[in-house]
Structure formats: C-alpha cells, structure tokens
mmCIF file of the N, C-alpha and C atoms, coordinates in Angstrom:
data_MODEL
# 
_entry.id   MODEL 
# 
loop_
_atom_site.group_PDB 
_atom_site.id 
_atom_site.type_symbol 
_atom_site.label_atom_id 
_atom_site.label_alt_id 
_atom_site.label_comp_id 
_atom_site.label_asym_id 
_atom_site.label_entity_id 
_atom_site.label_seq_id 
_atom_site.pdbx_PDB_ins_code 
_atom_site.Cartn_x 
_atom_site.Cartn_y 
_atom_site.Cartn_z 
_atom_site.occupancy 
_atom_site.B_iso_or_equiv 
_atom_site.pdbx_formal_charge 
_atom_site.auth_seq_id 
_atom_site.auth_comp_id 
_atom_site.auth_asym_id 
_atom_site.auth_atom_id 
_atom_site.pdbx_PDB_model_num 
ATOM 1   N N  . UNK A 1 1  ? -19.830 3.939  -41.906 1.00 0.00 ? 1  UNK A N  1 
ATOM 2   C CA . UNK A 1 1  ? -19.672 2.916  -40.891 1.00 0.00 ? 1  UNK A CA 1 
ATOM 3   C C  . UNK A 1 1  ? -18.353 2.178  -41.065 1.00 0.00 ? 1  UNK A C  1 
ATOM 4   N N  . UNK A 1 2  ? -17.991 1.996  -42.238 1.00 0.00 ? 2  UNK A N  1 
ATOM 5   C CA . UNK A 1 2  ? -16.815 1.426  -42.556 1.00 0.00 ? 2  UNK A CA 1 
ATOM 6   C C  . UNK A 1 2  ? -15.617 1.765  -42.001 1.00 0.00 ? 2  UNK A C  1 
ATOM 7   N N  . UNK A 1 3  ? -15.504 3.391  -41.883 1.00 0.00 ? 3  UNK A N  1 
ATOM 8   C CA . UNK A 1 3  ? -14.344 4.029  -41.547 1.00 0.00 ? 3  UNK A CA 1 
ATOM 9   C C  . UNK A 1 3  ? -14.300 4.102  -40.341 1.00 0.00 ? 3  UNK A C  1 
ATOM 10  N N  . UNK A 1 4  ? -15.233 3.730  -39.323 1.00 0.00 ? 4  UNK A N  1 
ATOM 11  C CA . UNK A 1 4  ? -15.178 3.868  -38.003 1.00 0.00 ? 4  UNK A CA 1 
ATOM 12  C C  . UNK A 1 4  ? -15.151 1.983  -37.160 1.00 0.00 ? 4  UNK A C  1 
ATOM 13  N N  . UNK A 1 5  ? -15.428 1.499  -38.042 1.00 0.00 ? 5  UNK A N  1 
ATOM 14  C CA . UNK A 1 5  ? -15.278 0.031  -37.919 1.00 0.00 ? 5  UNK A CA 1 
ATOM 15  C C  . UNK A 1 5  ? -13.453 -0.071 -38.154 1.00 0.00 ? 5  UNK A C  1 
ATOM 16  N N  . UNK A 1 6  ? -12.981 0.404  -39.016 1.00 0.00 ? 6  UNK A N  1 
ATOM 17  C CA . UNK A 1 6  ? -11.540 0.522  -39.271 1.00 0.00 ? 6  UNK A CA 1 
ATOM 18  C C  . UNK A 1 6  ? -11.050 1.511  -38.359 1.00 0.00 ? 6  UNK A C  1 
ATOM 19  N N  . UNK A 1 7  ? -11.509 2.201  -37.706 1.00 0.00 ? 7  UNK A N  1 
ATOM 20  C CA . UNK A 1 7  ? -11.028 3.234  -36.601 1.00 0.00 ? 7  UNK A CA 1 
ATOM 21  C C  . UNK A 1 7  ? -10.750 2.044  -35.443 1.00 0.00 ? 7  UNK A C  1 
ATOM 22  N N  . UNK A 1 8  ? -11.653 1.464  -35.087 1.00 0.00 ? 8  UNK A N  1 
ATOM 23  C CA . UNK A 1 8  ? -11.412 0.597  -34.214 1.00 0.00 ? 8  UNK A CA 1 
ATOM 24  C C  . UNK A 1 8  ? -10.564 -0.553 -34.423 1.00 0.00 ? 8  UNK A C  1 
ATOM 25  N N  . UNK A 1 9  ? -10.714 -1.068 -35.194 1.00 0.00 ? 9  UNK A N  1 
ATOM 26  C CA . UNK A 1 9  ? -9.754  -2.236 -35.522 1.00 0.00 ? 9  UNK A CA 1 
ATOM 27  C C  . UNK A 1 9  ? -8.579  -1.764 -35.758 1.00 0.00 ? 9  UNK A C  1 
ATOM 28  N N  . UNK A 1 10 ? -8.034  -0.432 -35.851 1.00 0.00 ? 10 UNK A N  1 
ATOM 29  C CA . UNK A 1 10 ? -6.605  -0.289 -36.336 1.00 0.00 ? 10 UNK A CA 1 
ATOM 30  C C  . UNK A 1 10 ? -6.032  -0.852 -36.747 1.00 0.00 ? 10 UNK A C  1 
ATOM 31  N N  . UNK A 1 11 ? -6.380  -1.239 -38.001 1.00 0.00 ? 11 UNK A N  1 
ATOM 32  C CA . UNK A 1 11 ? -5.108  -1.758 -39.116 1.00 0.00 ? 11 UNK A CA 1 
ATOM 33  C C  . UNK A 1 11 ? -5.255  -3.344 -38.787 1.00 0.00 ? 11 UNK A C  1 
ATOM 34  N N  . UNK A 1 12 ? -5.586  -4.006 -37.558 1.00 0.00 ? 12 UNK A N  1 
ATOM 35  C CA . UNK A 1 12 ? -5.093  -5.405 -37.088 1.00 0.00 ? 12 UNK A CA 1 
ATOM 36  C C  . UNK A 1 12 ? -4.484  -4.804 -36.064 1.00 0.00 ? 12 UNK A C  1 
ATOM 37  N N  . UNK A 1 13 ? -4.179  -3.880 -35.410 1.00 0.00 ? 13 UNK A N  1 
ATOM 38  C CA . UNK A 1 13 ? -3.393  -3.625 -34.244 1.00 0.00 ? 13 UNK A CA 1 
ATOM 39  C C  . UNK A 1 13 ? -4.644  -3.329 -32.798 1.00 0.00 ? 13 UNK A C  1 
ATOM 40  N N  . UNK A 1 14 ? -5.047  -3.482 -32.779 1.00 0.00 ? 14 UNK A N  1 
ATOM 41  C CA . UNK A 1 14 ? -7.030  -2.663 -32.306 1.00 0.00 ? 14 UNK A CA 1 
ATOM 42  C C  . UNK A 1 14 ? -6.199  -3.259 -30.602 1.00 0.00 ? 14 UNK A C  1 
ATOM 43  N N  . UNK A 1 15 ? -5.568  -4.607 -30.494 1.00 0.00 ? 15 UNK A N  1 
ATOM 44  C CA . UNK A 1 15 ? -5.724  -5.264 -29.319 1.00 0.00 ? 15 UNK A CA 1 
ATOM 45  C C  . UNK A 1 15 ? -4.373  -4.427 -28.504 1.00 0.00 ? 15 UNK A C  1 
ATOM 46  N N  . UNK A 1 16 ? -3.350  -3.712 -29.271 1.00 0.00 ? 16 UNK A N  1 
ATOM 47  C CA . UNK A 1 16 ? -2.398  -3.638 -28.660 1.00 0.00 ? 16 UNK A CA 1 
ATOM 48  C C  . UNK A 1 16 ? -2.441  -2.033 -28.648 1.00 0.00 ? 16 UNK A C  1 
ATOM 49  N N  . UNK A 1 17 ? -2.987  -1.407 -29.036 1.00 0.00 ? 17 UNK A N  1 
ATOM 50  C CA . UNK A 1 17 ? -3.333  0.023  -29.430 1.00 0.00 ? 17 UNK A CA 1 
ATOM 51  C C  . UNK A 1 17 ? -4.337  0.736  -28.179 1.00 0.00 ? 17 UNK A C  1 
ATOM 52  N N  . UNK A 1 18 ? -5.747  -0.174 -27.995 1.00 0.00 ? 18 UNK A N  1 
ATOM 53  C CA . UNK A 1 18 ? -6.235  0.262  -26.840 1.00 0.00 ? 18 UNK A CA 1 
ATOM 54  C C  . UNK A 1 18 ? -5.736  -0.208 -25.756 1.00 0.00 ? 18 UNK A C  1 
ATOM 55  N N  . UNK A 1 19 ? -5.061  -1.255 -25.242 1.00 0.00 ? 19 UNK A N  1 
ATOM 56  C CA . UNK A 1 19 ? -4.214  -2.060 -24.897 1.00 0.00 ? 19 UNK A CA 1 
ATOM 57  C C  . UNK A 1 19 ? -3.509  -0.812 -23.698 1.00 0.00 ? 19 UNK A C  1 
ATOM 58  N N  . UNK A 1 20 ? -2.781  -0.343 -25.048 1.00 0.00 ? 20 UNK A N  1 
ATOM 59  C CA . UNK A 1 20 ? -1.922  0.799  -24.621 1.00 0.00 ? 20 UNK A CA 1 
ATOM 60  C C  . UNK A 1 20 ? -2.620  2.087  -23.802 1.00 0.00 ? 20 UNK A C  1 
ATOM 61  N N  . UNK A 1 21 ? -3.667  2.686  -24.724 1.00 0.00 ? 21 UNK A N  1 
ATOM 62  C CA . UNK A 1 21 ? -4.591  3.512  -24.036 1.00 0.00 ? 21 UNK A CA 1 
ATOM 63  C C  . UNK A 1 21 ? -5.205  3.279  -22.807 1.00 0.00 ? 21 UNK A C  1 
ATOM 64  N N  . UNK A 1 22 ? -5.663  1.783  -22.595 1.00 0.00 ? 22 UNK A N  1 
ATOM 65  C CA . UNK A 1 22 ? -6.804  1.772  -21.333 1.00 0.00 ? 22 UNK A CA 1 
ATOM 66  C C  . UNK A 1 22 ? -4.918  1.377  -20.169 1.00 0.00 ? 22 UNK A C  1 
ATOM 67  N N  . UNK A 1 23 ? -3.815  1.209  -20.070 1.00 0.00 ? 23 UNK A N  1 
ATOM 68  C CA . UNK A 1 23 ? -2.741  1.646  -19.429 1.00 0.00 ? 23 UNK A CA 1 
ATOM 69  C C  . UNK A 1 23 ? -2.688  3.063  -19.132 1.00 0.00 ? 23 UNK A C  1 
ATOM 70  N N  . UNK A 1 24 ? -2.439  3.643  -20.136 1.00 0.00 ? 24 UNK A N  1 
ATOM 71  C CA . UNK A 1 24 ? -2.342  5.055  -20.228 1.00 0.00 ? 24 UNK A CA 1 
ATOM 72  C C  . UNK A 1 24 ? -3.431  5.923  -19.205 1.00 0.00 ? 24 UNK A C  1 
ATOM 73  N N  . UNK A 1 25 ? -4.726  5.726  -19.665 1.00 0.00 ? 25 UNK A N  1 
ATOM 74  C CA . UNK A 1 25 ? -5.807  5.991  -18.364 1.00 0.00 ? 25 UNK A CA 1 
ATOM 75  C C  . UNK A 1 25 ? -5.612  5.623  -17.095 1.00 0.00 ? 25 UNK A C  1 
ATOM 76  N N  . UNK A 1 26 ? -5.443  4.168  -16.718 1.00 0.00 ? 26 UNK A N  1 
ATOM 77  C CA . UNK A 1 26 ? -4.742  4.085  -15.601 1.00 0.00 ? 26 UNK A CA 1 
ATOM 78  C C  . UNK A 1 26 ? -3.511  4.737  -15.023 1.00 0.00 ? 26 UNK A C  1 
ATOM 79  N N  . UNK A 1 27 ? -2.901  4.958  -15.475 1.00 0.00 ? 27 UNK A N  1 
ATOM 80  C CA . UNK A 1 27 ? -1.998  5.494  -14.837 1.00 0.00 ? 27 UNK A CA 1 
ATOM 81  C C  . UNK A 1 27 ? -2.014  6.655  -14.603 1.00 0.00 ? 27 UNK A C  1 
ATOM 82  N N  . UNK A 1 28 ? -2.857  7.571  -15.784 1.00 0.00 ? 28 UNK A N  1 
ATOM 83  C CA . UNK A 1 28 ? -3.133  9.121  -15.541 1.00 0.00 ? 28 UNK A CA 1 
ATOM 84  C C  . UNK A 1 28 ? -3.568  9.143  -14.556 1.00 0.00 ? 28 UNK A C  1 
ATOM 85  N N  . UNK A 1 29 ? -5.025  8.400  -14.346 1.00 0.00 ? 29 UNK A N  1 
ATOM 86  C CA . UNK A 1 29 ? -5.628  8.211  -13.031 1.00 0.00 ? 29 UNK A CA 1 
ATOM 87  C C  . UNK A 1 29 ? -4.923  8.391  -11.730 1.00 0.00 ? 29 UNK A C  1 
ATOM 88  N N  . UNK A 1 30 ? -4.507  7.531  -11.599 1.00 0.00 ? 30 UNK A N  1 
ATOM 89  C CA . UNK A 1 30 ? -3.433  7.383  -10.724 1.00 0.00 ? 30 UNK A CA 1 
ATOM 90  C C  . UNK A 1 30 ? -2.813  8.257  -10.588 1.00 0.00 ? 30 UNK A C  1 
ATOM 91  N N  . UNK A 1 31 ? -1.648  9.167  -11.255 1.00 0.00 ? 31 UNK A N  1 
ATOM 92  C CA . UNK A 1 31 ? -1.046  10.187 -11.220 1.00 0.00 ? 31 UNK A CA 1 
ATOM 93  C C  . UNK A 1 31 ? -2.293  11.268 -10.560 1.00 0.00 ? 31 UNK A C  1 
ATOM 94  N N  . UNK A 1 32 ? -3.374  11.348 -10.800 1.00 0.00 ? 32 UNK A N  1 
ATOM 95  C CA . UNK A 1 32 ? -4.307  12.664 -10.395 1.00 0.00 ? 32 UNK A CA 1 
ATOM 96  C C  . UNK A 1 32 ? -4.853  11.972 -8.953  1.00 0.00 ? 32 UNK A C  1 
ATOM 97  N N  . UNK A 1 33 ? -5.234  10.862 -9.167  1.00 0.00 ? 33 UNK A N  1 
ATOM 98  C CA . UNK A 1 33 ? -5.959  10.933 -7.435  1.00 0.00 ? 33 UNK A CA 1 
ATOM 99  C C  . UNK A 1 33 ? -5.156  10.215 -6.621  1.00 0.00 ? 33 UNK A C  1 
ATOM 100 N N  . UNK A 1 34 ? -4.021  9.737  -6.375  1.00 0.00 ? 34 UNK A N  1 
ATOM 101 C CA . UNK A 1 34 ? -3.420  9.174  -5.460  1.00 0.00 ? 34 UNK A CA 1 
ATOM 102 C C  . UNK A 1 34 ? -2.968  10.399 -4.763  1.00 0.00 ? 34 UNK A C  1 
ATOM 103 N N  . UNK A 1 35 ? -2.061  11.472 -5.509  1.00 0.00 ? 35 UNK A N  1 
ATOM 104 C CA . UNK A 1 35 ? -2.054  12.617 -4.552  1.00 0.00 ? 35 UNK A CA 1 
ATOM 105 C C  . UNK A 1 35 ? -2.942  12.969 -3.573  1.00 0.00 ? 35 UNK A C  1 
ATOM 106 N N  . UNK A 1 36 ? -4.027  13.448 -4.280  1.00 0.00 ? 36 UNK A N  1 
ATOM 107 C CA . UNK A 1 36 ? -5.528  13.831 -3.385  1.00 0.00 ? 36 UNK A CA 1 
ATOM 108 C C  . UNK A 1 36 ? -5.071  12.710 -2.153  1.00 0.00 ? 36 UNK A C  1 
ATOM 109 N N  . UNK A 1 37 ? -5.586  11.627 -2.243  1.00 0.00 ? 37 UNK A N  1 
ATOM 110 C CA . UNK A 1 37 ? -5.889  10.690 -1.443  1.00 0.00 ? 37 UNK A CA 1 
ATOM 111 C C  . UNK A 1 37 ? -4.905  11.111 -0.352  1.00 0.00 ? 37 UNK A C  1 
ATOM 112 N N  . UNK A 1 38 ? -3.572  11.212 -0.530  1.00 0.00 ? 38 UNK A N  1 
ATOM 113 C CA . UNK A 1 38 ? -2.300  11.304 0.013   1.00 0.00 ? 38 UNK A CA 1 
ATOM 114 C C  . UNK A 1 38 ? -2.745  12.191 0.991   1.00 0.00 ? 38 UNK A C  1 
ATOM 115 N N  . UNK A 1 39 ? -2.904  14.087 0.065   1.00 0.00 ? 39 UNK A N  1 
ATOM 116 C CA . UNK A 1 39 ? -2.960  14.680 0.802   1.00 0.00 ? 39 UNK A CA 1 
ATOM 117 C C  . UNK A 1 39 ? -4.207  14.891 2.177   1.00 0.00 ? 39 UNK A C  1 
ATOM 118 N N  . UNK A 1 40 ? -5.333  13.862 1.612   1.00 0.00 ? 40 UNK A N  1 
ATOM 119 C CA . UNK A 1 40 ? -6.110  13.703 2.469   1.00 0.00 ? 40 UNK A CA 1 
ATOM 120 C C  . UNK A 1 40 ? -6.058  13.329 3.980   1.00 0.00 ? 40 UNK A C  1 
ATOM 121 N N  . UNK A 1 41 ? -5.259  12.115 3.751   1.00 0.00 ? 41 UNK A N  1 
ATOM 122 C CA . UNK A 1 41 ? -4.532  11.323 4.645   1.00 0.00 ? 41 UNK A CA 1 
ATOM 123 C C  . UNK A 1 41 ? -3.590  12.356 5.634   1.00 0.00 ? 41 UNK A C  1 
ATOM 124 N N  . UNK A 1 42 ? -2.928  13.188 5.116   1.00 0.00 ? 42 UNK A N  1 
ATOM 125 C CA . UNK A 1 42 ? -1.803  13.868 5.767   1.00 0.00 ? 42 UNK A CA 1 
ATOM 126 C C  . UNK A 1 42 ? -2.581  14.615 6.498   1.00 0.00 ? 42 UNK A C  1 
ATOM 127 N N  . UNK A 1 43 ? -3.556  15.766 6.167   1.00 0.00 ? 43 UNK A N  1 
ATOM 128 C CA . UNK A 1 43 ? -4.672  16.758 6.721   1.00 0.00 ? 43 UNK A CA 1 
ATOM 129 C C  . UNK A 1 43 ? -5.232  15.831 7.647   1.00 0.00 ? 43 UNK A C  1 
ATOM 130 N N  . UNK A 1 44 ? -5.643  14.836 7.579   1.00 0.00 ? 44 UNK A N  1 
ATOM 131 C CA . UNK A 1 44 ? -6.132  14.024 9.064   1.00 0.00 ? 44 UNK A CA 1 
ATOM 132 C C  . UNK A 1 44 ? -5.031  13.521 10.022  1.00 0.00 ? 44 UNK A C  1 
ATOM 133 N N  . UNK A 1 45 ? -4.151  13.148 9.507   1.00 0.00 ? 45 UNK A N  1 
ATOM 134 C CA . UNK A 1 45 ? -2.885  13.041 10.618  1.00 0.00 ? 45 UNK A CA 1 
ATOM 135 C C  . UNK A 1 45 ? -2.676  13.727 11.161  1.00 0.00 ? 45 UNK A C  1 
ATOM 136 N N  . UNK A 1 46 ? -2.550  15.240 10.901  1.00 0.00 ? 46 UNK A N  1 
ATOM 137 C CA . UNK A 1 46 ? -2.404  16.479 11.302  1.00 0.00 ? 46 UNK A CA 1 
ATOM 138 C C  . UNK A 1 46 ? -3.305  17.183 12.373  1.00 0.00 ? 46 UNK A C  1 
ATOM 139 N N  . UNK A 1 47 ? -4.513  16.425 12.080  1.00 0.00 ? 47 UNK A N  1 
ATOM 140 C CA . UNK A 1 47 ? -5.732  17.271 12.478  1.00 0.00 ? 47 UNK A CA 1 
ATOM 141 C C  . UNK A 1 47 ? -5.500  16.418 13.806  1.00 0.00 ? 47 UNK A C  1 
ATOM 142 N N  . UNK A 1 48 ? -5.795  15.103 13.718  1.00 0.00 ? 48 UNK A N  1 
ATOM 143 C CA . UNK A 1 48 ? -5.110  14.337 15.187  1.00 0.00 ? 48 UNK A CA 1 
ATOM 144 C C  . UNK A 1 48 ? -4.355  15.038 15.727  1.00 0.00 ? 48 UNK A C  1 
ATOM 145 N N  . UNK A 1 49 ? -3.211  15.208 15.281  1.00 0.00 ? 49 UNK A N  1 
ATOM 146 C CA . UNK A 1 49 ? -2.117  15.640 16.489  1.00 0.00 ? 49 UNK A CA 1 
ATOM 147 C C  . UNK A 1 49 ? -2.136  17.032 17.027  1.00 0.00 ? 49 UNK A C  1 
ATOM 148 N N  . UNK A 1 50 ? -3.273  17.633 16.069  1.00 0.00 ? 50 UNK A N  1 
ATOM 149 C CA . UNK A 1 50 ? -3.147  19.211 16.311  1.00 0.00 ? 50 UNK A CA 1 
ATOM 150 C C  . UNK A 1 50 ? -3.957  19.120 17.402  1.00 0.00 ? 50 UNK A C  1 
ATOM 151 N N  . UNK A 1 51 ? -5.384  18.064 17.804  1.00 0.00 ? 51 UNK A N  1 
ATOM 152 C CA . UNK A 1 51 ? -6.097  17.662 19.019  1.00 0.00 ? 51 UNK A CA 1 
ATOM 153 C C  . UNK A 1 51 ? -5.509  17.085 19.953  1.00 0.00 ? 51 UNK A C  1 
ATOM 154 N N  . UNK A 1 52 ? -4.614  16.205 19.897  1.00 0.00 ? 52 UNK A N  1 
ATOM 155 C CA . UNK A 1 52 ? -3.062  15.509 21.155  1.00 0.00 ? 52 UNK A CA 1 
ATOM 156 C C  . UNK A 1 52 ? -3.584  14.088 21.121  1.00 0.00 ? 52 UNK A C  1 
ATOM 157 N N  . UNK A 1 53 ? -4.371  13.777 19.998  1.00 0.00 ? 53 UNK A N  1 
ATOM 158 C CA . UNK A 1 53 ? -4.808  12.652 19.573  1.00 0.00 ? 53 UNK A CA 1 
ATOM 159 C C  . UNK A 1 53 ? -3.760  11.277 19.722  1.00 0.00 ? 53 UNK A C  1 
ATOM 160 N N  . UNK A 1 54 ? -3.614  10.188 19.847  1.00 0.00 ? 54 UNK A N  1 
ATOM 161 C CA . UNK A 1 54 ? -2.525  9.762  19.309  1.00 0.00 ? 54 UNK A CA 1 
ATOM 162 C C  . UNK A 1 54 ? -3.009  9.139  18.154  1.00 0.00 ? 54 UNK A C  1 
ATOM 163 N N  . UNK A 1 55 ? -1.989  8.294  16.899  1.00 0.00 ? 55 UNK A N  1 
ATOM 164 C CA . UNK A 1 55 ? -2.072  7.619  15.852  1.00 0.00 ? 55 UNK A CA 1 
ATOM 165 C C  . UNK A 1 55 ? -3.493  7.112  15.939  1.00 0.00 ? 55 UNK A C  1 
# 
C-alpha cells in the first residue's frame, strides 16, 4: 500500500504531475473528436446543398 500511496503523491509533486496529465487528456480528447464533430458538420452541409436546401 505504501508504494502506491507514493505512486500517487509523487515525490510532493502529485498536484502538478496529474495536473499535467488530466491537460494532456484534454487535449488528446480534443485532438480525436473535434475532427469527427467537424467532419460531421461538413457531411450535413453538404447533404443540404446536395437537396438545394439553403443554410
């Protein structure tokens, strides 16, 4: 238990360490589904105008 209690606390660094990580997730995030979203968006714009839809 000890060594995993010290896993977490890193050294005294615990606040700036996950800190860093739960950034890091975000942004991966981000990097993977904002595309999607994007290209979602574009395929329905498309699909409108391919019907003579307007905006």
């Amino acid at each position: 238990m000890t060594s995993f209690h010290e896993f977490i606390h890193m050294g005294g660094f615990a606040f700036y360490v996950w800190t860093s990580y739960a950034i890091f997730a975000l942004i991966f995030a981000w990097n993977v589904f904002q595309p999607l979203f994007h290209q979602r968006r574009v395929r329905e714009r498309l699909a409108r105008r391919s019907r003579g839809m307007p905006r």
